[in-house]
N, C-alpha and C positions, 0 to 999 in steps of 0.2 A: 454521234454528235449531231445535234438538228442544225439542218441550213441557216437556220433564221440566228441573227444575231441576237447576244442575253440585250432582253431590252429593249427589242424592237417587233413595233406591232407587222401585223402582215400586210404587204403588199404586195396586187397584182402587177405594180411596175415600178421602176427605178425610179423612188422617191425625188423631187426635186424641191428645191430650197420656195420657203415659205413659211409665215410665221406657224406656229403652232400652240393651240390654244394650248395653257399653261392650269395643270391643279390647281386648287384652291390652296394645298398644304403649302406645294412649289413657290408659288407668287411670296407666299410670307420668307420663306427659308432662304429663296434664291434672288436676287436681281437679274432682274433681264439682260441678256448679252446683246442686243441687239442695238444699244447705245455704249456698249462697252470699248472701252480703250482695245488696240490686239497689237500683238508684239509676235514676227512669226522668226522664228530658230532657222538656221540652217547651217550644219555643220557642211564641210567640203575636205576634200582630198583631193589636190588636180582635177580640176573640173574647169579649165580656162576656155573650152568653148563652148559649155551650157549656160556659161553665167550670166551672162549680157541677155540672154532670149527668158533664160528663168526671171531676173527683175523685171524686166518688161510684162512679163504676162501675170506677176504678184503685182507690179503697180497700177496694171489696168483694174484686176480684181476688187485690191482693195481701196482704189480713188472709188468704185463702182459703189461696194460696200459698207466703207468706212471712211469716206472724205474725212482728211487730218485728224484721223484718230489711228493713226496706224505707224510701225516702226518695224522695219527688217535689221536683224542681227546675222551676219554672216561671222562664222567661227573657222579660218581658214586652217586646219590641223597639219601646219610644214608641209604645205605645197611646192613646188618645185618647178612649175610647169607655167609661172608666171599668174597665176590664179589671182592673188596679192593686183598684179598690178591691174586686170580689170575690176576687181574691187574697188579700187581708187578712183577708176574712172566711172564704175557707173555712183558711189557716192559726191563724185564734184557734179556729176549730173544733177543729182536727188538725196538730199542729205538726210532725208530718211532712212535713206540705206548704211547702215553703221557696219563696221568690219573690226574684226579681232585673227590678230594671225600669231599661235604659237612660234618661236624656233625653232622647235621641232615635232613632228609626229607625236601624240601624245594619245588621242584613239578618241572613239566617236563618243564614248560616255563622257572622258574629260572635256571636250568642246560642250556636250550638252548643259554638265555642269555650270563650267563656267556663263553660258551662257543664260541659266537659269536665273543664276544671282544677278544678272546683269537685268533681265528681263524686267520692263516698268510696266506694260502692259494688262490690263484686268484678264483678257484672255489670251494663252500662250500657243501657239502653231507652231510645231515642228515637222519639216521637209527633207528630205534629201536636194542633193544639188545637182542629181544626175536626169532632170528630163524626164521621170518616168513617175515621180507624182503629181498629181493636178494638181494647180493652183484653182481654177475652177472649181474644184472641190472644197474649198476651204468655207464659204458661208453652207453648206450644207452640215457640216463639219458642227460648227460654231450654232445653228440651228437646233442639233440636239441635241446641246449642252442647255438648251434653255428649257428643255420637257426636266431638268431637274438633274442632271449628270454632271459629274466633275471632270469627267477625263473621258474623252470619243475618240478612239482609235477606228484609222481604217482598214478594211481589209480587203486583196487586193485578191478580188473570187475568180477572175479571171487574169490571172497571169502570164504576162509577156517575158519569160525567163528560161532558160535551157532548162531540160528533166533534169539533171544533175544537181538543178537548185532547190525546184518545187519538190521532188520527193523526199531528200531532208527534213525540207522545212516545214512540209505536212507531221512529218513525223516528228519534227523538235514542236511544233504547237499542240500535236497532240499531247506531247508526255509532261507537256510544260503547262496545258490545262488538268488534265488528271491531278499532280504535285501540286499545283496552285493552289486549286479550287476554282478560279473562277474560271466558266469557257469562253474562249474567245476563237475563233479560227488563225488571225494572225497578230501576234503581239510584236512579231519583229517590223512592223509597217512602219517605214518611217514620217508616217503622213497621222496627226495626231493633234489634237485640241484640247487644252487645258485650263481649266480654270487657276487664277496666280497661287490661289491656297495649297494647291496639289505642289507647283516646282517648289516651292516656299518651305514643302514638308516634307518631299522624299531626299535623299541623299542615293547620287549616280554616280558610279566610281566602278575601275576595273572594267570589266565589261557588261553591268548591268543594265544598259539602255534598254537591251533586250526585254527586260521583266519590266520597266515601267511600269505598266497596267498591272500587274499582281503586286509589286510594291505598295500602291496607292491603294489598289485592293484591301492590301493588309493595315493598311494606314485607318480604313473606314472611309475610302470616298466610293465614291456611286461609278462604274465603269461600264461603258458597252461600246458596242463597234458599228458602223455601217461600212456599205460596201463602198471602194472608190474604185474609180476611174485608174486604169495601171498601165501603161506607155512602154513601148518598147525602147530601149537605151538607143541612144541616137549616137553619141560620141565615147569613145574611151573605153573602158574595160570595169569589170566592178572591181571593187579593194578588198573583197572578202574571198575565202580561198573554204576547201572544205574542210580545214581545223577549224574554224568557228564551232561548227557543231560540238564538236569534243570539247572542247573551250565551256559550251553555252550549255553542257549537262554539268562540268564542274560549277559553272556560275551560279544554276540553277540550285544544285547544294546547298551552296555558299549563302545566298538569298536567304530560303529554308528556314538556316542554321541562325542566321545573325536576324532576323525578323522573327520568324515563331520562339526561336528557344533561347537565343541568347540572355532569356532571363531564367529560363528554365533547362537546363544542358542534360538535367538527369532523363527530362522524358526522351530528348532524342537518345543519348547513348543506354537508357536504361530499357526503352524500347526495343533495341538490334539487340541490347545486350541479353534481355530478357528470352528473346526469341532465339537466340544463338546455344542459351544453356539449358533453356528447355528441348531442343531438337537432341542437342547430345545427349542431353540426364535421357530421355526416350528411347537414343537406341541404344546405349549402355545398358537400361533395365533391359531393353529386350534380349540382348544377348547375354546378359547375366540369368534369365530365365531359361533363356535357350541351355546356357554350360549347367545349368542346377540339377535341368530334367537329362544331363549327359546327351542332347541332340547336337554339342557344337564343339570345339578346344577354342578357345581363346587365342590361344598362342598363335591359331591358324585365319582370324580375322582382323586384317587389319580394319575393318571398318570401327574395333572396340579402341583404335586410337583416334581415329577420325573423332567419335564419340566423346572423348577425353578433350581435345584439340578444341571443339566447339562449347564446351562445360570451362574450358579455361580461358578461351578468348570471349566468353559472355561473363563472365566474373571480374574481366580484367575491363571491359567496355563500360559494367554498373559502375567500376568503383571510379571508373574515369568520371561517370558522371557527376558520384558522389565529391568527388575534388571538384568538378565546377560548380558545382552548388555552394559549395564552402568560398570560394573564390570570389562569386556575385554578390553573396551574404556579405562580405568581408569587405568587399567596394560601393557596397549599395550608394546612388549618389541622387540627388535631385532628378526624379523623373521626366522628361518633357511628353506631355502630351497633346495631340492632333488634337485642339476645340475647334466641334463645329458652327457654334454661334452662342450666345453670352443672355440673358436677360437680368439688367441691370436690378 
């Protein structure tokens, strides 16, 4: 996979924020972000001693940025550690600072959600709460959403995290761009800039924060990455354990399944199933060739049930498909589709 992020020209050093001249096509299709409203996400999990140092250094940013065009949404997911009540206090400080606190634990995609819909902002920034993405980062961020991109994810090239974490997650980004289609180095970054069409149109639930960027992918918006700034954890522990991974290859399925086929079920199951009754009908003939010309007994290979076994479970996988075809047909309902812009 090349260094260079999809979507980014070459440079001999770490890009820094400045306008950029903008297409001819761009200007018509896109408005400028750089007068745009922004509304930046950050979900939390006990995070009572980053929080107070994290708004401070998003309201230097964005007074710098976006004087009063700016709004923080904190999504507190059943904190426990008092998190809640510095929330309180840095919004009677700065009532830009808005806070949402489930009862209980509910997981980082449900806060995202919720806080999607809530989102008023033209452009949307999502953060972690843990100190270790830059808020500095965020107009470079929002910079190359305006060369024409709906969705800038960061990637964090140089990593401050135990091997236990990066060698994973090399590997869950690699098998998760191969699956996707699009490449990205890291899609689980939680440092990420949105245009309001993109939260507007995906649906994040369960645990699919993670795909974000191939969701919107698949939606048809414009996605790429730059590099960010990545901090070492200052306070506290992370909340993710190594079942995420196991967790984020079923998710990755799941995605797949309910985005490419859910209107089409035969080509997934008719695909595996196809391949499964072709590999058996294969070495059924071949040992049926073998016992003709008398080189084999049957009776003495089990590989001619293995053979059987894959001829049956590929027949049984098509007809599954065949039933959800008939099922889709049968529910067919008012389509909605992602418009990207209208002439009157």
């Amino acid at each position: 996979m090349s260094d260079q992020p999809q979507g980014e020209r070459p440079s001999g050093s770490r890009r820094r924020f400045h306008r950029h001249p903008r297409h001819h096509h761009d200007h018509k299709s896109q408005p400028s972000t750089f007068h745009s409203s922004i509304t930046v996400v950050i979900p939390l999990l006990n995070e009572v001693e980053s929080l107070r140092e994290l708004s401070s250094s998003i309201e230097k940013v964005l007074n710098r940025f976006a004087p009063n065009r700016w709004d923080v949404i904190f999504i507190d997911d059943g904190s426990t550690d008092g998190s809640f009540d510095v929330l309180h206090d840095i919004h009677t400080r700065n009532t830009r600072f808005r806070s949402i606190r489930f009862r209980r634990n509910h997981g980082k995609s449900a806060a995202l959600a919720l806080a999607f819909d809530e989102a008023q902002g033209d452009i949307i920034i999502t953060m972690d709460a843990d100190l270790q993405d830059d808020p500095n980062e965020i107009p470079a961020l929002i910079s190359k959403l305006d060369e024409g991109f709906d969705l800038v994810s960061g990637w964090k090239r140089k990593r401050h995290d135990p091997w236990h974490k990066t060698i994973p997650s090399k590997l869950f980004n690699t098998v998760t761009s191969v699956m996707s289609g699009i490449k990205l180095h890291d899609f689980n970054c939680g440092l990420k800039a949105y245009r309001r069409s993109v939260v507007k149109n995906i649906q994040v639930y369960g645990e699919m924060h993670r795909y974000i960027p191939a969701l919107a992918h698949w939606e048809g918006f414009r996605v790429t990455e730059i590099p960010v700034q990545h901090h070492a954890r200052k306070f506290g522990v992370s909340k993710f354990g190594m079942s995420r991974f196991l967790k984020g290859f079923l998710d990755l399925l799941t995605v797949m399944f309910t985005t490419r086929y859910i209107k089409r079920p035969l080509h997934f199951f008719g695909t595996i199933g196809s391949l499964f009754a072709i590999v058996g009908f294969g070495i059924d003939l071949y040992l049926a060739i073998e016992w003709f010309l008398g080189l084999t007994s049957l009776s003495q290979r089990p590989l001619a049930l293995l053979g059987i076994a894959l001829i049956i479970v590929g027949v049984q996988l098509i007809s599954l498909g065949l039933v959800g075809e008939l099922i889709v047909k049968n529910n067919l309902q008012s389509e909605r589709y992602s418009i990207r812009e209208r002439l009157p």
